[in-house]
NUVEX-446922 format. One record per residue (C-alpha): residue in three letters; residue number from 1; z, x, y. Coordinates in Angstrom, 3 decimals. Layout:
BEGIN
 code pos       pz       px       py
  ala NUM        Z        X        Y
...
//
This chain:
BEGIN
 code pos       pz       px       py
  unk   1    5.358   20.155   -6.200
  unk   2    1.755   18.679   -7.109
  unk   3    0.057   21.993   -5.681
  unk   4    2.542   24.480   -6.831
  unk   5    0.601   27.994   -7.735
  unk   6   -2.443   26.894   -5.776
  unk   7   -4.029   28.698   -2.838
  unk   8   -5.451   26.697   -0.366
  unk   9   -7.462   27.647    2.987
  unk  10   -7.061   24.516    5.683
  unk  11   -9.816   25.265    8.328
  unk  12   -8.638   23.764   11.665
  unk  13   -5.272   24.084   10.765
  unk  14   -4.226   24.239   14.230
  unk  15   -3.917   21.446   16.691
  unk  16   -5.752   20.603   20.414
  unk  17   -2.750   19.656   21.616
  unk  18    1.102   19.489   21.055
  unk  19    2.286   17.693   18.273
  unk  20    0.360   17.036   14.547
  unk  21   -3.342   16.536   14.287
  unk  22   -5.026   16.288   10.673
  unk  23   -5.258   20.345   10.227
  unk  24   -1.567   20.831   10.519
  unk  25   -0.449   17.751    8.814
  unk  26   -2.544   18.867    5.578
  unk  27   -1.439   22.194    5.758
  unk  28    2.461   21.106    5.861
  unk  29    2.333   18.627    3.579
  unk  30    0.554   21.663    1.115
  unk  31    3.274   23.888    1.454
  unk  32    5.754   21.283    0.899
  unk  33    4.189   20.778   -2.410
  unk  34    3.954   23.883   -3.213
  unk  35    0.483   25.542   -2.132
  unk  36    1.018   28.806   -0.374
  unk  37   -1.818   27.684    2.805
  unk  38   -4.405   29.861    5.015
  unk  39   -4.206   28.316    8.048
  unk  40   -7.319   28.841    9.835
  unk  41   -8.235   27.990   13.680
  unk  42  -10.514   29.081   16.846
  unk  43   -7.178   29.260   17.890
  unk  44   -4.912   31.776   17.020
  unk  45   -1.958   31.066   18.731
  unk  46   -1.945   27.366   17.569
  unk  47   -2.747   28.554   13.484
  unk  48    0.196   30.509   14.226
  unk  49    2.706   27.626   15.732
  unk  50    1.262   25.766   12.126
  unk  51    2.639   29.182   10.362
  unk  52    5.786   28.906   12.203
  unk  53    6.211   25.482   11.024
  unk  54    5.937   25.988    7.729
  unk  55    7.882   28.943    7.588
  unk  56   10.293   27.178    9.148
  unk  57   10.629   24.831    5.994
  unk  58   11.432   28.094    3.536
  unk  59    7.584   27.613    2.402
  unk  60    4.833   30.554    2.597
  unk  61    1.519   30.652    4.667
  unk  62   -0.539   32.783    6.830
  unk  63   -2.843   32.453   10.256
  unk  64   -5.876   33.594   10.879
  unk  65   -8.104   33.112   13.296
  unk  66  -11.833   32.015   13.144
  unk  67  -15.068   30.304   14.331
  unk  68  -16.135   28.715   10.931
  unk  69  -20.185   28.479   12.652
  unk  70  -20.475   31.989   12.487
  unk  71  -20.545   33.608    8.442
  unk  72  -18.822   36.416    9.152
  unk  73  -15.715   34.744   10.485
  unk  74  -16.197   32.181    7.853
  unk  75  -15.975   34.892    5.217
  unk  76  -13.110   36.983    6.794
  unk  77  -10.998   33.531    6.303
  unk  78  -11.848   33.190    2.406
  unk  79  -11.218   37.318    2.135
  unk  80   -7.843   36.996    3.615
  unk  81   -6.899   34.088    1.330
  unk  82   -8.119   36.451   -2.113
  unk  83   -6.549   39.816   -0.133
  unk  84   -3.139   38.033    0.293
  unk  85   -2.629   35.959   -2.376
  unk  86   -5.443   36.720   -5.102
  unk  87   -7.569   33.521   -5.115
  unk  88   -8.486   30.293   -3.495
  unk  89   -8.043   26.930   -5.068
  unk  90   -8.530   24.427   -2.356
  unk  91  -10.260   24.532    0.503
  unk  92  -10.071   22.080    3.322
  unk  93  -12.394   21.775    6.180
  unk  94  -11.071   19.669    9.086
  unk  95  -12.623   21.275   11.809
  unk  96  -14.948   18.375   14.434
  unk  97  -15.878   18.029   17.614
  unk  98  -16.684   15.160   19.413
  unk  99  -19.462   14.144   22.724
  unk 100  -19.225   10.803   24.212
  unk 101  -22.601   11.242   24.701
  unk 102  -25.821    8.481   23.958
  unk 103  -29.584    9.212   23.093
  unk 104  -30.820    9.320   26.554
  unk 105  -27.657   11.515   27.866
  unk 106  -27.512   14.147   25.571
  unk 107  -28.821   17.709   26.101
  unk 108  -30.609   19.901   23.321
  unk 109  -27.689   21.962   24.059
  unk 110  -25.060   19.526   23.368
  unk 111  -26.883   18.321   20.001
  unk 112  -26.840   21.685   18.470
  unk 113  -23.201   22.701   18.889
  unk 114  -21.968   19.305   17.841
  unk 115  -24.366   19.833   14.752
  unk 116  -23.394   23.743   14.243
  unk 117  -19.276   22.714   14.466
  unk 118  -19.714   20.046   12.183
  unk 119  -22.140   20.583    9.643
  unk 120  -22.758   24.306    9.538
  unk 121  -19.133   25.228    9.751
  unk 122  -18.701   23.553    6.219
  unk 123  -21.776   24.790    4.822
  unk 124  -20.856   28.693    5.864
  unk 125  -17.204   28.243    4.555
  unk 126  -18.145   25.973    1.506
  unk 127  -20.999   28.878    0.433
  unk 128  -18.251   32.038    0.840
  unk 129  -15.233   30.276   -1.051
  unk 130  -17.265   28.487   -3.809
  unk 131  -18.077   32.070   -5.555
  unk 132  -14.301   32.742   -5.213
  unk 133  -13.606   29.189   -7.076
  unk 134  -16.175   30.275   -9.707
  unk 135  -14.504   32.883  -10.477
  unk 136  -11.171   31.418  -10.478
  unk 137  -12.481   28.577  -13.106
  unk 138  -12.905   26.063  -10.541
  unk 139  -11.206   24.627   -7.281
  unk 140  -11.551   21.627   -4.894
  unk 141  -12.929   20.859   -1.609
  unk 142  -12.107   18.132    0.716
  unk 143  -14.396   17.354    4.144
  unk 144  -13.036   15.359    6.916
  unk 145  -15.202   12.771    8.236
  unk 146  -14.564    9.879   10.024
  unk 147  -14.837    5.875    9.243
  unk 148  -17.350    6.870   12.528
  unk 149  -20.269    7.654    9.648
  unk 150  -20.345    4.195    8.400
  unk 151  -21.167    2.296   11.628
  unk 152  -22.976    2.992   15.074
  unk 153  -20.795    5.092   17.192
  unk 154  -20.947    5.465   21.385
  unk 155  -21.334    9.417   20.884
  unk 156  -24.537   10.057   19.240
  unk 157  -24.012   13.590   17.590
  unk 158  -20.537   12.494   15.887
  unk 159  -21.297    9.556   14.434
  unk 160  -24.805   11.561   13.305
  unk 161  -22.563   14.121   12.161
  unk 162  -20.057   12.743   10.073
  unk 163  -22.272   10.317    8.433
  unk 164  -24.158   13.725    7.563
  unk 165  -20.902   14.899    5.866
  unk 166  -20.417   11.693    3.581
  unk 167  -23.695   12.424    1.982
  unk 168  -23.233   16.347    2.321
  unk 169  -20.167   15.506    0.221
  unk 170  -22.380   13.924   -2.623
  unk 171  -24.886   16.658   -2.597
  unk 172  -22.137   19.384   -3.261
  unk 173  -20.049   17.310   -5.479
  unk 174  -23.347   17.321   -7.943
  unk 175  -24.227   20.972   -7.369
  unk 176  -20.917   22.243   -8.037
  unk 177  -19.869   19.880  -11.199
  unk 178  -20.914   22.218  -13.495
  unk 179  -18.805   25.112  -12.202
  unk 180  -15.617   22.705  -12.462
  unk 181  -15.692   22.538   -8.214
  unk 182  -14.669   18.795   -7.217
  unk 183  -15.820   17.869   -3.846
  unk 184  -14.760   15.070   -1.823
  unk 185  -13.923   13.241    1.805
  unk 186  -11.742   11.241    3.359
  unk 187  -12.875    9.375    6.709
  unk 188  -10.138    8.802    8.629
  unk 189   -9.891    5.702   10.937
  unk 190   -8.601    5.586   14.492
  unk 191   -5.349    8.262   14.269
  unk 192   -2.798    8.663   16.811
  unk 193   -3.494   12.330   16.601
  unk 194   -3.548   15.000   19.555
  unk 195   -6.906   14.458   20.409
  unk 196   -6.850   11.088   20.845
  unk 197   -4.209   11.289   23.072
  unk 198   -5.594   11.487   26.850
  unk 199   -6.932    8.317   25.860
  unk 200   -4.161    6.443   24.589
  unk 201   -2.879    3.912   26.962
  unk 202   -0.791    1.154   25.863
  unk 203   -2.959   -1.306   26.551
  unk 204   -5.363    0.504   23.914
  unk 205   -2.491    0.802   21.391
  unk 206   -1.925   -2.689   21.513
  unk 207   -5.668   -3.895   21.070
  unk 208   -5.321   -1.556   18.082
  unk 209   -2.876   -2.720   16.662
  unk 210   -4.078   -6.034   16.547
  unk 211   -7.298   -5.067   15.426
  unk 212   -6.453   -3.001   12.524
  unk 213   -5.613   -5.271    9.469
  unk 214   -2.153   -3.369    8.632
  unk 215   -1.021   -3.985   12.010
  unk 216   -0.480   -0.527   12.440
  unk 217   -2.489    2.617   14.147
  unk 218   -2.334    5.542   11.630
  unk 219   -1.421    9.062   12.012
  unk 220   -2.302   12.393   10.454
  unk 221    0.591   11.992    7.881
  unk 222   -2.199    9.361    6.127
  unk 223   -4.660   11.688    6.000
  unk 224   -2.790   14.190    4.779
  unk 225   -1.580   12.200    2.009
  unk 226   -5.261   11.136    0.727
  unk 227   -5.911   15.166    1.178
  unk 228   -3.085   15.711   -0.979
  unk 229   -4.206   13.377   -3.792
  unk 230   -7.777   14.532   -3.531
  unk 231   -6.553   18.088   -4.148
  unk 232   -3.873   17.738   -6.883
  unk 233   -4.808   17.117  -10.929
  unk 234   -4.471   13.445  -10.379
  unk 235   -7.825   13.360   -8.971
  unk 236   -8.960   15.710  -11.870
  unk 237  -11.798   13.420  -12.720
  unk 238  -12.892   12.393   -8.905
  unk 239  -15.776   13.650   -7.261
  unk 240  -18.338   12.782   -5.222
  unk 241  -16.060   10.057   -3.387
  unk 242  -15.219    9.208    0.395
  unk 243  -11.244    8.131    0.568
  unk 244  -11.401    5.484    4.022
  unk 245   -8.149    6.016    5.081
  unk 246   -7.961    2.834    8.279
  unk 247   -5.944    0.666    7.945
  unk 248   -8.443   -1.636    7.108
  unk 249  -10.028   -1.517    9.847
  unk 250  -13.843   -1.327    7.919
  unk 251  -13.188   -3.770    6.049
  unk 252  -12.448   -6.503    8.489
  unk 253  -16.016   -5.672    9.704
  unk 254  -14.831   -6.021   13.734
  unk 255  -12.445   -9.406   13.411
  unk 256   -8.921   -8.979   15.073
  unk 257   -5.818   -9.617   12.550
  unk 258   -4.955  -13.969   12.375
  unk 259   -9.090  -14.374   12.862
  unk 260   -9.808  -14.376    9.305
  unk 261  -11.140  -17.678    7.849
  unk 262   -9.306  -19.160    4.997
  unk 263  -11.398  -21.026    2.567
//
């Protein structure tokens, strides 16, 4: 029970497709320890199957639906957390989209919703549930990146974007300090998740697996798991940080596992 009396608002709780993507993982594994969880999505019907889930497990939560780029949906999801259970200590923001798209294929189009989902859906959320925190004597935020924003990436506009959220992590974590807000991120490596699914042949799996260091590729359970730290008074005195949560897969800088040289 390491989040028992909190109130936390997971934003992309849902999931693109059946089974667990990051969203739903985090907001299980809250209730489970104790949070009672807003879980927020585009998607109404797949917040809701989150709900069901967790309801399902004796623990309490709530869907909503919402487009965190626009403020007014972004505050109705913060309202509903302080209207139905009287605060907000954690708030989570998942929510990323992804174009395969390079420099020269890319429309202006394409760029600015990529940008908008990623980056301005934390900003609008961040800026409506930090006055809540405030007043609540302080709370948490986590932002979901992607081990993507520390190397070059095929699709120009995500690996743009979640580099952008590392360092958007920083600047918050220092702004908010002295209200007692922590703000941190966790970029996730290559997940068996939902969305990765379509492209998930076993011939992928295996090159994978024997390029990730742990021999293993993760799942959203991981990331929810480094969420859950980052959110309970263990990490009371973190801030500022990025949690890489691959496997090793960064570290090995590109060499498959048996290629390292042994001095």
């Amino acid at each position: 029970m390491r989040l028992d009396g909190k109130v936390a608002l997971v934003v992309g709780a849902g999931s693109i497709g059946p089974g667990v993507g990051n969203g739903r993982a985090i907001s299980i594994l809250f209730a489970r320890e104790g949070a009672k969880v807003v879980c927020a999505d585009i998607s109404l019907p797949s917040a809701e199957e989150t709900v069901s889930m967790i309801r399902g497990e004796g623990k309490e939560a709530v869907a909503v639906r919402g487009d965190a780029t626009r403020s007014e949906d972004a505050k109705g999801m913060v309202d509903l957390a302080v209207e139905k259970y009287g605060k907000l200590d954690v708030l989570v923001n998942v929510v990323g989209i992804a174009s395969g798209l390079g420099v020269l294929e890319v429309s202006e189009e394409e760029w600015d919703r990529v940008i908008a989902t990623n980056l301005k859906g934390i900003l609008l959320v961040s800026k409506h549930a930090v006055p809540v925190m405030i007043k609540g004597g302080g709370g948490t935020i986590i932002n979901i990146s992607s081990a993507a924003g520390f190397v070059a990436h095929p699709s120009l506009t995500y690996g743009t974007t979640k580099a952008a959220i590392i360092n958007m992590t920083r600047c918050m974590a220092v702004d908010l300090a002295k209200y007692g807000i922590r703000v941190n991120c966790i970029a996730p490596g290559f997940l068996d998740t939902p969305m990765v699914a379509p492209i998930m042949t076993e011939e992928r799996r295996a090159v994978l697996r024997q390029s990730i260091p742990l021999g293993r590729i993760g799942t959203a359970w991981d990331t929810a798991y480094a969420a859950l730290y980052l959110a309970s008074e263990e990490a009371s005195y973190v801030t500022g940080v990025t949690l890489v949560v691959d496997g090793g897969l960064l570290a090995a800088g590109g060499r498959r596992r048996g290629e390292e040289k042994r001095l």
